[in-house]
N, C-alpha and C positions, 0 to 999 in steps of 0.2 A: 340307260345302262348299256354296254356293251354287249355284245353278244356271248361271251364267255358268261357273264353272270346270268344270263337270262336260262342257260343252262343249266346251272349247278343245282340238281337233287336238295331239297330240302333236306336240314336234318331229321325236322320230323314224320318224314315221308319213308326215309332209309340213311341212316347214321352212316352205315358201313360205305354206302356209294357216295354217299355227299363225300366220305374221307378220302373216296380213292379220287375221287372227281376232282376234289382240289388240291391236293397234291398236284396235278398235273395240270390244272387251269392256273395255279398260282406259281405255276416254271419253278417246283421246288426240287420233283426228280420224274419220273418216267422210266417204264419197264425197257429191260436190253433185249439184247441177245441171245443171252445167258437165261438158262432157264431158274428163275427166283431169286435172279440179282437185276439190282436197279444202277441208274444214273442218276445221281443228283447232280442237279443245273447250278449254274453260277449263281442263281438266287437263295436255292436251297443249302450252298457248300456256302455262301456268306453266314445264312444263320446259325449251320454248323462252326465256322469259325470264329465266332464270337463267344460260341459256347466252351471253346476249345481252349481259346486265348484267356478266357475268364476261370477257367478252372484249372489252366495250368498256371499261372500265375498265385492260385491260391495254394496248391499243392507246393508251389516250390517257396511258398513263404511257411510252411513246416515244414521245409527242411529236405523234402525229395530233388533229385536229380532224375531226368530224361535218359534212356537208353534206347538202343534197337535190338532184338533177337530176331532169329532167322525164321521165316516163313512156313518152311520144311522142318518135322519134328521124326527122328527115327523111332519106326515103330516099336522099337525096343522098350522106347523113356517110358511109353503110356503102357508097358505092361508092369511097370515096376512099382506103381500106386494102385492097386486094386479095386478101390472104390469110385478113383479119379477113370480110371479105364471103363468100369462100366457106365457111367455118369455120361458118356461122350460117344461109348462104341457106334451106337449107330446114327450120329451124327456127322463122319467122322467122312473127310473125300480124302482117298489114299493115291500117293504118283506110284506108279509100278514101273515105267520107261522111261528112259532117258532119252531118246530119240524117235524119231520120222524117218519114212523114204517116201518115195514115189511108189506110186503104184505100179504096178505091172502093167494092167491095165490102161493106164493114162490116162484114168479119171481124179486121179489127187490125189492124196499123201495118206499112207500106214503106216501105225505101230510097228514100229522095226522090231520084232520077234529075238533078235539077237543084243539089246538093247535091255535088256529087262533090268532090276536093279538088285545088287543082293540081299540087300533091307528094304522095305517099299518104306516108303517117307509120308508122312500124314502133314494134313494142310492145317495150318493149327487153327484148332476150335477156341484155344485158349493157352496160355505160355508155362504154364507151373510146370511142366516137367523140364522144357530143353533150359529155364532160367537156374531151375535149380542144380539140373546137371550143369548149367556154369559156374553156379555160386559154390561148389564145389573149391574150384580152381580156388574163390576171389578172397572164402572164408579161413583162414587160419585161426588168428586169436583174439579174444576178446576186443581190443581194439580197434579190429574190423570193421563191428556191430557201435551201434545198427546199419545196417544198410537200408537205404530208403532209393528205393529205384522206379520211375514209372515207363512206360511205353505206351505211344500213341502207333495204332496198328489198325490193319481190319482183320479179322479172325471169317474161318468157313465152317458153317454148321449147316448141314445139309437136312434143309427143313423143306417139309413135302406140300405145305401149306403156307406161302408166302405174303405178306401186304408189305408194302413202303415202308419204310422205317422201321415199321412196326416189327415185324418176322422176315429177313430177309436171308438167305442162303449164305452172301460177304455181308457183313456189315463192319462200319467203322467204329474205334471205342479207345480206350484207356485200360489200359489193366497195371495197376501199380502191385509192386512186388516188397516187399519188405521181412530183409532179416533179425532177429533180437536176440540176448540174451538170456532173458529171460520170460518167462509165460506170461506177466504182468504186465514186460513192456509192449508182448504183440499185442494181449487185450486191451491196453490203453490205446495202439495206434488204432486197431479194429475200429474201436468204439469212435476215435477223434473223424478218420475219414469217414462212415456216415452222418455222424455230425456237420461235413462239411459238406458232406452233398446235399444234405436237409439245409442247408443255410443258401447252398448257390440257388435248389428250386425254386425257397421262398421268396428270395430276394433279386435274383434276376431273373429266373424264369415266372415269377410271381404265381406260381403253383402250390398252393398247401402241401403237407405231405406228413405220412404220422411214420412216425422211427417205431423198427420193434422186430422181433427175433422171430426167423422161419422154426417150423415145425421140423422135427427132423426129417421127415420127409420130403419135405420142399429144401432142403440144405444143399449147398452146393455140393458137388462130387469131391468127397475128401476133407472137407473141413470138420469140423470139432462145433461151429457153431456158426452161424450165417445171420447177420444185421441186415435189414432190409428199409426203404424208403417205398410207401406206398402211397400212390396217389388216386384221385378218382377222378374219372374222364365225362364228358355230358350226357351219356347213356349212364350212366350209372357204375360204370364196370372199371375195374381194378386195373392199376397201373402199374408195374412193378418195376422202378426208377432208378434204382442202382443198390449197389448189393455190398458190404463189405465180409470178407472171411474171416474169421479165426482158423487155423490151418493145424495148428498145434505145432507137432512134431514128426506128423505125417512123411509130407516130403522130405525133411531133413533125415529121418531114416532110411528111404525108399532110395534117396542118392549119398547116403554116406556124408551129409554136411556137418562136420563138426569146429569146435573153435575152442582152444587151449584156454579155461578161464584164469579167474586173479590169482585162484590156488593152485595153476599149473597143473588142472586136471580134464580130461577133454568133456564135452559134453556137447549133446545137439541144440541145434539151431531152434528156434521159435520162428513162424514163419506168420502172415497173412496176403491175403492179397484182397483188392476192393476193383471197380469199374463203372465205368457208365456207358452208353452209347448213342447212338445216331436213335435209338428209340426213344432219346430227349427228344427228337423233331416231333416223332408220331404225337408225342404227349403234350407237346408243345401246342400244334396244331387242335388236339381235340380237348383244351383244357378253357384255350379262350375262342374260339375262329366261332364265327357266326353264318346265317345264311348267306350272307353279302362278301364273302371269305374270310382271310385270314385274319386274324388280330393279334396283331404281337407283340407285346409288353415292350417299352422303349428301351431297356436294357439291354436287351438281345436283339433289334431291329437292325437291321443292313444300312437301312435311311432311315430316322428321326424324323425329318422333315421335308416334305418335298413341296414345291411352292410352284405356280403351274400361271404362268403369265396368260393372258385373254386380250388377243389385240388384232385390228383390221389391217395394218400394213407393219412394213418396215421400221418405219418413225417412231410407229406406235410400242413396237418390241424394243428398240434404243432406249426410250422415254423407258421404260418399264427396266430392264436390265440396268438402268443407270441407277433405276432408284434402290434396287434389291441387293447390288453388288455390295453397298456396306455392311447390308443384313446381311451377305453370307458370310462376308468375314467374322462379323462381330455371335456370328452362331457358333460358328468353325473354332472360335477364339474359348468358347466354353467349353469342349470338346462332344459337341452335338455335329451327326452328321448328317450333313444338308443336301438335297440335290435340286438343281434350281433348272426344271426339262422344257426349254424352249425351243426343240427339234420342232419342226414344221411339218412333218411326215404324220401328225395324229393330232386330231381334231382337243381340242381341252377337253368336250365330254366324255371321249375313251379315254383321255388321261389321269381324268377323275376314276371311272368306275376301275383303270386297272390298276390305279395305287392304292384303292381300297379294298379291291379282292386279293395283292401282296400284303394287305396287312400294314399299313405305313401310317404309326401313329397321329402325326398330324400334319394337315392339309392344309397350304394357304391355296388364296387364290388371288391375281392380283389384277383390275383390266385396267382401261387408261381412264374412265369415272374413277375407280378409287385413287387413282395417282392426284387427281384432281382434288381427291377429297382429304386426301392423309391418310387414308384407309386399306385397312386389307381383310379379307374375308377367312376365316378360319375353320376350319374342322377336325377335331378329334372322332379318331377311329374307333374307340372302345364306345363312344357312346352316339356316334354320328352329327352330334350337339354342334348346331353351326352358332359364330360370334363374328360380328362386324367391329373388329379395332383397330386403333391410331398403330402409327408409326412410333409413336414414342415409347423407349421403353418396352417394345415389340421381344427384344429379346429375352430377357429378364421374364417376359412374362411367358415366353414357348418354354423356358427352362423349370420353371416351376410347372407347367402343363403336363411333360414328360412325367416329373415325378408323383404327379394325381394321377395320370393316367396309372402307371406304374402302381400305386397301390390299389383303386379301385381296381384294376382286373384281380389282384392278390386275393381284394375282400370279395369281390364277387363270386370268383372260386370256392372261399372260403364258406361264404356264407352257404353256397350250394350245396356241399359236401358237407358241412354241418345239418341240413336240412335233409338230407338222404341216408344220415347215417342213424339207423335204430338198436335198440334192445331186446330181445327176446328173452324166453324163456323157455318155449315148449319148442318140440319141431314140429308141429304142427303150423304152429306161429311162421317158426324156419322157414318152412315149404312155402308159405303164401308170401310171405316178405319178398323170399329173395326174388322172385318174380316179377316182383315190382323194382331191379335194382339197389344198389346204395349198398352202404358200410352196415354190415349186420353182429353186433357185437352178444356171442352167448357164450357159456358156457360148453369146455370141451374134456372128456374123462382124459385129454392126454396118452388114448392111445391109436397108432397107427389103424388098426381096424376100423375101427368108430371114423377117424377122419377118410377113411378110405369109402367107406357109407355114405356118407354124406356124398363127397364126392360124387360117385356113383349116382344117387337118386337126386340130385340137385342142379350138376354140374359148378359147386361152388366147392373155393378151395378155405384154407384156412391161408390167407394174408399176411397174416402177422400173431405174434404174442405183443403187444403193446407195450413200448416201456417206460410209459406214465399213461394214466386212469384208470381206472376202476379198479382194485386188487381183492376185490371181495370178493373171500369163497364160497361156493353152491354147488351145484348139482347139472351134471352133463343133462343137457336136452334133448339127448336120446339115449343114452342108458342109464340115466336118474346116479351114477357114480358120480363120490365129490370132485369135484374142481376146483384147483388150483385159483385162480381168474377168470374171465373172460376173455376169449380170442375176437379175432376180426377176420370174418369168412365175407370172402363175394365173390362174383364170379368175374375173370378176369380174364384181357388180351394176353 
């Protein structure tokens, strides 16, 4: 193995450091300059961009269109939602100057004092105010609507407590915006895009994930009602994977959005909005990656396959590149992407341990015996499982590879998370479970107090209301009041 892996913290030594550890042994991103902003590296912004390119394509085959809004939000907009303003306040990095001088001194540059700004401008945490103070202008009459608008951005939430992906001060994301006529049609789209982000996890990211409604206290700032995707990570702990809003009528009042309808009479806008972001990576990474690094489902892989020639001279690298070159076309031609690394700068055994601490589904290898033989040596990364096969048919058979791989990490996830997620009844029960991690489904009296208790004595949140299984009512597990259902409490990133 390479010296990077010989490194990396085991998970069951320390989860947390193994996670920061590979992040940065697997060139995904790296701490800046900036204090609680990171760099993602060209390996890490590949998996980001697949993530990107696959979910906006699914967004705009219902119907959305891409926009851009402005960076800088007047602080005026965020006091005009009440609920949205506190939800953010102190999250929130404000510009007050518009300019620099020199110092007097002659040690570098100051705030120019005469520079100040007469509004200070906030660095958006999030777009719902300056979008709606546009859609102002866009909405007149029923006609209009819907409007289905998203933005690829990175938002600033000045968080005191940073990791990679995971919690990061900029982070990158999606925030789709959309206006309706009526209360019906925002609930339908609410409900359609977490439906659609529960489909992109399962099936490209091969993450389980249970759909189901935040407590009102966990609700977004200003919304009416908040859909949420929740996942479970290999410690056991809560993922919380993208979010859709019902918004109501909020904003549309807070900026005056109205739209003349069919009977010619005004009325306000229906609003939602939904998102994902770069904290797909974190999830990404700690849903399948192993002690030996990364693993990551062929759907969202940068390279598919990468094929690693073994040879003593010149001759020997010709011979071998002559025999491969049809196999990358004929891989390239299915639309798998191939990298075939015959640089001479790193030995084949560091090429092996670093394409499998990147996570790179499968592995050939090829020396100038197999050329002799019709053979090529193979390894899949999800399960490390080496095969000696022919040449024939070689394609055909890495393409159905990807897609085993591709579901076994799904079922394995699955199966995990099925395995960690319990029942209770008493909190007694409560207290000892969650210590041990996993999905803990009890009974909740439905009020903020009570979940605030828990909380408190536990450090476990309420995840979700569930919106399939179990609907049987009972008795809250710590103030014996009926319940509604069963909720799903863990304690979460």
């Amino acid at each position: 193995m390479a010296k990077e892996l010989k490194n990396l913290t085991k998970r069951s030594e320390n989860y947390s450091q193994w996670y920061n550890e590979l992040v940065v042994k697997a060139d995904l991103a790296e701490q800046s300059a900036v204090r609680g902003c990171m760099v993602i590296k060209p390996y890490g912004y590949a998996i980001w961009e697949k993530m990107q390119q696959t979910l906006d394509k699914m967004f705009k085959e219902t119907g959305v269109q891409n926009a851009y809004f402005p960076l800088l939000i007047p602080k005026s907009f965020l006091c005009r939602e009440a609920e949205h303003v506190e939800g953010f306040a102190k999250e929130c990095a404000v510009v007050t100057h518009y300019r620099l001088k020199n110092d007097p001194d002659g040690t570098g540059v100051v705030v120019d004092p005469a520079a100040k700004l007469e509004e200070e401008l906030i660095v958006r945490p999030t777009s719902e105010t300056i979008i709606w103070g546009t859609y102002k202008n866009w909405i007149h009459s029923w006609r209009d609507l819907p409007l289905l608008v998203n933005q690829w951005a990175n938002v600033m939430r000045w968080e005191m407590r940073t990791r990679m992906f995971l919690r990061t001060a900029e982070f990158l994301w999606q925030e789709g915006h959309c206006a309706h006529a009526t209360a019906e049609e925002s609930e339908a789209r609410t409900v359609q895009m977490i439906n659609l982000y529960a489909d992109f996890a399962e099936k490209y990211m091969a993450m389980p994930v249970i759909q189901g409604v935040k407590s009102e206290s966990e609700r977004f700032a200003g919304a009416l009602n908040t859909y949420t995707i929740e996942a479970m990570m290999q410690d056991g702990k809560a993922l919380q994977s993208g979010t859709s809003h019902n918004l109501g009528q909020n904003f549309a009042k807070a900026f005056d959005v109205t739209f003349v309808n069919k009977e010619n009479k005004p009325e306000l806008v229906w609003a939602n909005s939904w998102g994902v972001s770069t904290r797909l990576m974190g999830a990404l990474i700690m849903t399948h990656s192993d002690d030996n690094g990364l693993v990551l489902p062929p759907h969202l892989a940068p390279i598919q396959v990468v094929i690693v020639p073994i040879y003593k001279d010149a001759e020997g690298l010709k011979a071998i590149s002559e025999k491969v070159e049809p196999l990358l076309a004929e891989l390239r031609a299915k639309g798998i992407s191939v990298k075939y690394d015959d640089a001479d700068n790193k030995r084949p055994g560091f090429k092996f341990a670093d394409y499998e601490l990147k996570g790179v589904p499968v592995r050939l290898a090829i020396g100038q015996r197999d050329l002799e033989n019709g053979t090529v040596e193979l390894m899949r990364r999800d399960t490390l499982e080496k095969e000696t096969i022919g040449f024939e048919g070689i394609a055909d058979h890495i393409a159905g590879l990807l897609e085993d791989i591709q579901t076994n990490l799904f079922n394995k996830a699955k199966a995990y998370r099925d395995s960690m997620t319990y029942t209770v009844d008493t909190y007694e029960e409560f207290k000892e479970q969650i210590e041990k991690g996993g999905f803990i489904l009890a009974h909740w009296d439905g009020t903020p107090e009570t979940e605030e208790k828990i909380k408190a004595e536990t450090k476990a949140t309420i995840r979700c209301i569930p919106l399939e299984g179990d609907t049987t009512p009972g008795k809250c597990m710590v103030t014996g009041k009926p319940s509604a259902r069963r909720v799903i409490f863990a304690r979460s990133y």
